[in-house]
C-alpha positions as CSV (number, residue, x, y, z in Angstrom):
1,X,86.2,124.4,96.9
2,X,88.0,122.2,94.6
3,X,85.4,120.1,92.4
4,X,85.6,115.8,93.0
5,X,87.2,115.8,89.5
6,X,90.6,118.4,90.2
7,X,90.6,116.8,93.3
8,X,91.1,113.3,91.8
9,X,93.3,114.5,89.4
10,X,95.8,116.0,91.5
11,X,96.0,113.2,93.9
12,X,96.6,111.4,90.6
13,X,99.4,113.3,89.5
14,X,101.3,113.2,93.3
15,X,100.1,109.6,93.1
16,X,102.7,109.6,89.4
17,X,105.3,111.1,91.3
18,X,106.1,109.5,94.3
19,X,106.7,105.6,92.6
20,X,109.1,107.0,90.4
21,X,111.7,106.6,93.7
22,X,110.7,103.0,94.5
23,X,111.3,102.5,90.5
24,X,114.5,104.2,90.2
25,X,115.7,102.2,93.5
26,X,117.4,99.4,91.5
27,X,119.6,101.4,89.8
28,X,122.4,101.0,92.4
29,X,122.2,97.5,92.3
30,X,122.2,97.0,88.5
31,X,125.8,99.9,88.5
32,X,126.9,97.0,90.4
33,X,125.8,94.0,88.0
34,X,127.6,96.4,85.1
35,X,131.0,97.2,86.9
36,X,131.3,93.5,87.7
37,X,129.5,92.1,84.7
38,X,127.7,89.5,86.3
39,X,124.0,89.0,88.5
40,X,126.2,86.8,91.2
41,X,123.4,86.7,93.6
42,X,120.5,88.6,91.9
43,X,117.3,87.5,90.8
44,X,115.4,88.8,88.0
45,X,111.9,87.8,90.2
46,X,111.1,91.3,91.1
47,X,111.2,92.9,87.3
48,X,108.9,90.1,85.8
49,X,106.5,91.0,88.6
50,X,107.4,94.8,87.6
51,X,106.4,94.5,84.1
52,X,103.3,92.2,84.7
53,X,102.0,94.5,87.2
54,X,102.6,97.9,84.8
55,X,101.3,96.6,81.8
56,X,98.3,94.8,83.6
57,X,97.6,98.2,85.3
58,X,98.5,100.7,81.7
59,X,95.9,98.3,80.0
60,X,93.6,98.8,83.1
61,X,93.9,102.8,82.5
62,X,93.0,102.5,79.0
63,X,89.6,104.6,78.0
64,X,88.8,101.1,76.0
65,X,88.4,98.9,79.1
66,X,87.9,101.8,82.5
67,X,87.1,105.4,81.0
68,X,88.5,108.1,83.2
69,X,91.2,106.6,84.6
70,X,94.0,108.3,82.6
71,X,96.5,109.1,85.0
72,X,97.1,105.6,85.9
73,X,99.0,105.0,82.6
74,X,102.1,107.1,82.6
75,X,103.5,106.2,86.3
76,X,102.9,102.2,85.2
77,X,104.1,103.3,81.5
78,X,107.5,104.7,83.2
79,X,107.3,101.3,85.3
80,X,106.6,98.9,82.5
81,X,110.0,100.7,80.2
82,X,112.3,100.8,83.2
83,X,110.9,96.9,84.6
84,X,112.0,96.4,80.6
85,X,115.4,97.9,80.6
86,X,115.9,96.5,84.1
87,X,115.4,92.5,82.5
88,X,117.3,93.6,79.4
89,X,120.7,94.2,81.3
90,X,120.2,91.0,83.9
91,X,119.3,89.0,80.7
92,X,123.0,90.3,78.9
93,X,124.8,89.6,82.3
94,X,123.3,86.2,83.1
95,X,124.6,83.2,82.4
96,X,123.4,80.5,79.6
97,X,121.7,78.5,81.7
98,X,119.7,81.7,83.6
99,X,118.9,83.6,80.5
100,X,117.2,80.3,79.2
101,X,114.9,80.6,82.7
102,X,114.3,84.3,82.2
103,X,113.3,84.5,78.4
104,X,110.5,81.4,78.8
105,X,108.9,83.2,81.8
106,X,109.0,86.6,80.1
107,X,107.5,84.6,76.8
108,X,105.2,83.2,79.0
109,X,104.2,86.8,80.4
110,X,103.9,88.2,77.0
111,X,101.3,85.3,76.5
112,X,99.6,85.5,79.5
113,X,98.8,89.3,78.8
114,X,98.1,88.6,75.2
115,X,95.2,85.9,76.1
116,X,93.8,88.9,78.8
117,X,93.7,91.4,75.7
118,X,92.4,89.2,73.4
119,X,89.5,87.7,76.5
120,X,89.0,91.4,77.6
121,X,88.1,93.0,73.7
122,X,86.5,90.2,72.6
123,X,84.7,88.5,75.4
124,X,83.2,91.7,77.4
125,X,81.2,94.4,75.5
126,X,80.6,97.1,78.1
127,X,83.6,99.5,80.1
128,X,82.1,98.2,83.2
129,X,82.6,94.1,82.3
130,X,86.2,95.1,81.2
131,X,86.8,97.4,83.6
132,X,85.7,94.4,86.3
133,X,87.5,91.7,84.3
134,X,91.1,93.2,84.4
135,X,90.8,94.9,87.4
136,X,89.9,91.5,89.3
137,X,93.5,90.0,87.5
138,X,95.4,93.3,88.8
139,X,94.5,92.6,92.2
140,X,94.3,89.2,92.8
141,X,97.1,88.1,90.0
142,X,99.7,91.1,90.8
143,X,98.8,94.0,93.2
144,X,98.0,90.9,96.3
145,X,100.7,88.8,95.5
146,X,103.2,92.1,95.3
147,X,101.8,93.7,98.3
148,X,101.9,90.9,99.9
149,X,105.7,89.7,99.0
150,X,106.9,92.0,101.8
151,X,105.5,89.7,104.6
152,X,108.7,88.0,103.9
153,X,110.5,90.5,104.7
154,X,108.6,91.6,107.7
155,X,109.2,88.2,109.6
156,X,112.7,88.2,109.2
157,X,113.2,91.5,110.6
158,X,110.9,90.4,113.6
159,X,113.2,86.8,113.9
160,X,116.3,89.2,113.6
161,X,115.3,92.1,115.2
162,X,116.5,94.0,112.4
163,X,115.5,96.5,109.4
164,X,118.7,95.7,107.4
165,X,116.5,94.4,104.3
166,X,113.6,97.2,105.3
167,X,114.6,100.7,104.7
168,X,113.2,103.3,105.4
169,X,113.1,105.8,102.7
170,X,111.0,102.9,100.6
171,X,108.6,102.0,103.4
172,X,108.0,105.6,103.3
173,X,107.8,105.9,100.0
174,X,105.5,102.6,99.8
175,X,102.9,104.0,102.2
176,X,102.6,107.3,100.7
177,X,102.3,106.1,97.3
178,X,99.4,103.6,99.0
179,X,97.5,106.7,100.4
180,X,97.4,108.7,97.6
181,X,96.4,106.2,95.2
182,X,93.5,104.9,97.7
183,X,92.4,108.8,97.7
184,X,92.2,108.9,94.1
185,X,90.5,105.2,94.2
186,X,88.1,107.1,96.9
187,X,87.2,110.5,95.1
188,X,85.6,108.8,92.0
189,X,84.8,105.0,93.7
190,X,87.3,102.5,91.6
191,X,87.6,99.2,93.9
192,X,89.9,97.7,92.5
193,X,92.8,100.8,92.6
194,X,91.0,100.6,96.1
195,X,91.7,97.2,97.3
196,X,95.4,96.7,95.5
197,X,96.3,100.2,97.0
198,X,94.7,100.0,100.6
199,X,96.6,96.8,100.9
200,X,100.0,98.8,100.0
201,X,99.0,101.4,102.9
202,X,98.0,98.7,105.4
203,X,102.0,97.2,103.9
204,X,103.8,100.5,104.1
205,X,101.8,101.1,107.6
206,X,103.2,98.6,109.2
207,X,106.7,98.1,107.7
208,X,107.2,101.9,109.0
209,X,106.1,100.2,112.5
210,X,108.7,97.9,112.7
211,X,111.0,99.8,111.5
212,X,110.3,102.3,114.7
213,X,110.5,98.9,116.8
214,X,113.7,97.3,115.4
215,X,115.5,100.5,114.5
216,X,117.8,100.8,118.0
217,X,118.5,96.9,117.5
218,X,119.4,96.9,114.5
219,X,123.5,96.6,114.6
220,X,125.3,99.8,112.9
221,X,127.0,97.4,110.2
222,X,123.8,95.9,109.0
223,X,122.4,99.5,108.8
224,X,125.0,100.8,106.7
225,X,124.1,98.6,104.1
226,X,121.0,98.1,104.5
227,X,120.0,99.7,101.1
228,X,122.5,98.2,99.1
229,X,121.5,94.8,100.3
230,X,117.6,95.8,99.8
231,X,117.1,96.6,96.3
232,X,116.0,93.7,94.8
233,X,114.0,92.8,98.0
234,X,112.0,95.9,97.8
235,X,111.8,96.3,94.1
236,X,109.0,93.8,93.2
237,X,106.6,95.7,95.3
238,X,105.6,98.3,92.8
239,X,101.9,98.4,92.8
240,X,101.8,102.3,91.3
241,X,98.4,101.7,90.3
């Protein structure tokens, strides 16, 4: 019988290897920003939230502020250096007036996670304050807000009765990646990998519900495309934590 500790750490390494697909799934989009070197219609939204919600969750993992939660760090490391390449390119491509936007809100993220370092060495003394501290600002400051962002989503494919901006294969991959995190969250009690990820299963859960409704009504064109015309919709919702 397999001891609560191997248990927990190989939920944590399938729970590492399933995001890697819902991080990887901008890479279409961004061949298309380099071939036509322009964003046209992109937004860089979804990879601020990225890199917030990776480096919130690496600093989470760190033995200095939760002890034993290791294997939340490389998954959000991989997160946090694609999220950073991904801002990189839409920076180069965008124009003068965009990449002034884009550079104050990611100097205003570096500052923002720069005050919570600074708050969380200097202000807490035990694992358990940090550990409560940070993990409070990953789930109500980032893992909420990008669980949540798919609501928007949701409604319009109940108003349209279509899963043209919903596919599939991320759902899928949203919901799994949700259930093995809360298992891992569930092994050795962490609330806050807990809360962040049961909302990403209760997300996943019902995304992959609609899409069993609103799949026959969804017209063939619109499905065809559907995950071209998805990937920045469904990118901010990495919660790998």
């Amino acid at each position: 019988m397999l001891s609560a500790t191997v248990a927990r750490n190989i939920a944590g390494i399938f729970g590492n290897l399933i995001p890697l697909f819902v991080f990887l799934s901008p890479i279409p989009s961004f061949i298309t920003i380099y071939k036509n070197k322009k964003v046209e219609g992109y937004k860089a939204d979804p990879y601020l939230a990225t890199v917030l919600n990776c480096t919130l969750w690496v600093f989470y993992g760190l033995p200095i502020v939760h002890p034993g939660s290791i294997l939340v760090i490389p998954i959000n490391a991989v997160g946090l250096c694609l999220g950073l390449s991904y801002l990189a390119m839409f920076f180069y491509f965008s124009p003068t007036s965009q990449k002034v936007k884009l550079g104050l809100w990611f100097i205003g993220e570096i500052v923002f996670i720069g005050i919570v370092a600074a708050c969380t060495l200097l202000l807490f003394h035990t694992h358990k304050q940090r550990s409560c501290f940070v993990g409070i600002l990953c789930v109500i400051s980032v893992s909420c807000l990008i669980y949540i962002a798919p609501l928007t989503i949701m409604i319009k494919v109940i108003k349209t009765k279509s899963v043209k901006y919903m596919p599939f294969s991320l759902s899928l991959a949203y919901f799994l990646n949700g259930v093995v995190w809360v298992a891992y969250a569930l092994i050795k009690f962490d609330l806050f990998s807990l809360i962040g990820n049961g909302l990403g299963t209760v997300s996943g859960a019902v995304q992959l519900i609609l899409y069993a409704c609103y799949y026959k009504t969804t017209p063939k064109d619109d499905e065809k495309h559907s995950n071209v015309n998805s990937q920045l919709q469904v990118s901010g919702n990495q919660g790998g934590a």
